[in-house]
N, C-alpha and C positions, 0 to 999 in steps of 0.2 A: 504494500500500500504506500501512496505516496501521500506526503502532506503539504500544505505549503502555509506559512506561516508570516502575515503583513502586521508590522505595527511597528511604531517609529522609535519606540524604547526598548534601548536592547537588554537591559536586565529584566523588562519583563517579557521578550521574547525568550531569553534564555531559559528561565524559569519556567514556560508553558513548555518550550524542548524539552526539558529536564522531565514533564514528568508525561507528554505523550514518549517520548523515547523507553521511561522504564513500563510503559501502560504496551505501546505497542512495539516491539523490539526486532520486528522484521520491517520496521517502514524506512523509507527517507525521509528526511525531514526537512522543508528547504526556507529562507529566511528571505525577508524584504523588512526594509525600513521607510518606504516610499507607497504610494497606491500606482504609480507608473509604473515601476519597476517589479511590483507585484505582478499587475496583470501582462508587461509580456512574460514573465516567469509562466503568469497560468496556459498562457498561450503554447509555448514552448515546453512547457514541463507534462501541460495534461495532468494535474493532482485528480486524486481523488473525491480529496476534502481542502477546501480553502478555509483558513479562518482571517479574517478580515478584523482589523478596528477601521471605529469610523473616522475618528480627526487622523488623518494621514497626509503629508505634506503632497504637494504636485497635483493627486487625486485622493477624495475619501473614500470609506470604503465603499458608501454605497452610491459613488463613479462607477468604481471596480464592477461592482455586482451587477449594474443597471450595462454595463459592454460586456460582460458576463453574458447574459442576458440576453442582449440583442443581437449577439454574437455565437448565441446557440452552442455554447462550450459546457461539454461535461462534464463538472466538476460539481460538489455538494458544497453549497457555500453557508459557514457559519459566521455569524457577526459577536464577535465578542466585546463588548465596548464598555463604559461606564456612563453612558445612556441610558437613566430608568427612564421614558419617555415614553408616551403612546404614537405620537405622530413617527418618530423614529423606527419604530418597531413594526405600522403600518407600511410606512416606505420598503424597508428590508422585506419583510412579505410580500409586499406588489411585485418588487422585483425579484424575487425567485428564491429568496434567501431558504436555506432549510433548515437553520437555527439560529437562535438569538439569543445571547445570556452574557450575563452582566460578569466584568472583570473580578468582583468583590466576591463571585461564589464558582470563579473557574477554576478552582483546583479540586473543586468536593463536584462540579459539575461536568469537565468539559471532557471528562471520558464516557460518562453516561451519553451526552449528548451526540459525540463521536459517533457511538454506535447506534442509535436511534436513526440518525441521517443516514446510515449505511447500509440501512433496511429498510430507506425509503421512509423513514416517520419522522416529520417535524419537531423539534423541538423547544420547548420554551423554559426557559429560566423558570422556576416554582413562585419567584417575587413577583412575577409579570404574566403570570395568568390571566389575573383580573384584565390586563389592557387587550390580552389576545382574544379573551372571550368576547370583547368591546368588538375587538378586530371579525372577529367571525359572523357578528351577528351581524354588523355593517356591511361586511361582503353580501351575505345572505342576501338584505336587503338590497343591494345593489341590483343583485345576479335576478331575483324575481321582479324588479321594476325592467330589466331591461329585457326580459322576458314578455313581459307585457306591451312594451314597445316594439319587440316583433310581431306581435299580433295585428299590427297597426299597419292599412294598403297604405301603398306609396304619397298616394296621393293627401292622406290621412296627416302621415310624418312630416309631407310638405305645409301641411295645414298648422301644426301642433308647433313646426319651427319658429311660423311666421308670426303665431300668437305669442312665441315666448318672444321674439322681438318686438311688442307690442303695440301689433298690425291691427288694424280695427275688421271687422268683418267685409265691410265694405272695400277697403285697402286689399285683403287676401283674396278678393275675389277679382281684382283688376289685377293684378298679380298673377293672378292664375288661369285671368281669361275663362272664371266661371262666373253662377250668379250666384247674387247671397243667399239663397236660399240653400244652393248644392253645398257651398260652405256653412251654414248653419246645420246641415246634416252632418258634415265632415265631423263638426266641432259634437254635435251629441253620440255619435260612433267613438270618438277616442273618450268622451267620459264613459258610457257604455264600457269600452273597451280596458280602461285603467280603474272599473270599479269606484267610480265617484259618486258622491250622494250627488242627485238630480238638486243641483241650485245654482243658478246664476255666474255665482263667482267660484263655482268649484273646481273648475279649469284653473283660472289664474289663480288660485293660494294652490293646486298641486304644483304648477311652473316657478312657483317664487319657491315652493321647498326645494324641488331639484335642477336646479339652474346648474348645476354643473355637470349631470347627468345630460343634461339637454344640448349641453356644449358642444357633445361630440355626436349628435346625433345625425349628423351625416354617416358615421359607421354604420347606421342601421340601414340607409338608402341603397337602392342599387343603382 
């Protein structure tokens, strides 16, 4: 097994060597003090398991992870940091990370976790449950609104964009070269369609909650 090891303090690189070396004793073990210098390592080395901190000079970790990433390299990436943070810990998840755990409990943690990612199961620091479970049930929701957004014809998405730039009916209907009428149906099919109580302004308070869902909602068009 190979490992590869980024963080810009080298007694505390030494000290994580020290004790995956006595934990795993057929591995390599390979050292960066940079997040550039890391990832062409990951590039060139192909590790198995990366472990990443995040302040890293040049690039942080989660540069590293996010060209990781979009780079389609396979490697298990753990982020070790001293970040109790939720927004941190969401990010590393977005982008691929398969562990998180805090520097303060990496020596009683980061063989457990080792091997969790090495069977494919994510792991999270025992401190940082609470933020993951935050993390999970937001994904949840994410994944079933946009769920719901496929259900929606083309023409519907086009409709739903134009409200959330806040087009008047009349406006989406010269716009779209229909009559307000075909857009007043548009507009009760996507509440229909996203489970809205029948009222008024129940479209626009759903588009004022997810205005950032809505952002990229050209993904959903074809």
């Amino acid at each position: 097994m190979k490992i590869l090891i980024a963080d810009d303090h080298p007694i505390f690189r030494s000290g994580l060597k020290s004790i995956l070396s006595d934990n795993f004793s057929n591995s390599t073990i390979i050292e960066y003090g940079d997040g550039q210098s890391a990832l062409e390592g990951i590039r060139s080395e192909m590790p198995d398991i990366t472990i990443l901190d995040i302040n890293m000079p040049v690039m942080n970790g989660l540069e590293v992870c996010a060209s990781v990433q979009k780079e389609n390299i396979q490697t298990r990436v753990v982020i070790l940091t001293m970040y109790k943070d939720a927004e941190m810990l969401k990010k590393a998840m977005h982008l691929g990370s398969s562990g998180y755990l805090l520097k303060d409990f990496a020596t009683r943690e980061i063989i457990e976790c080792i091997n969790s990612v090495l069977s494919d199961t994510k792991y999270i620091g025992p401190s940082l449950e609470d933020f993951y479970n935050d993390f999970i049930k937001e994904d949840k929701k994410k994944h079933d609104l946009i769920e719901l957004l496929k259900t929606l014809s083309q023409a519907e998405l086009k409709t739903l964009k134009l409200v959330s730039q806040n087009k008047s009916t009349k406006e989406i209907a010269g716009l779209l070269f229909l009559s307000e009428k075909t857009i007043e149906n548009y507009r009760s099919h996507i509440c229909q369609k996203l489970m809205l109580p029948p009222r008024n302004n129940s479209l626009i308070l759903w588009i004022s909650e997810h205005k950032e869902l809505l952002a990229h909602i050209s993904e959903f068009e074809a």
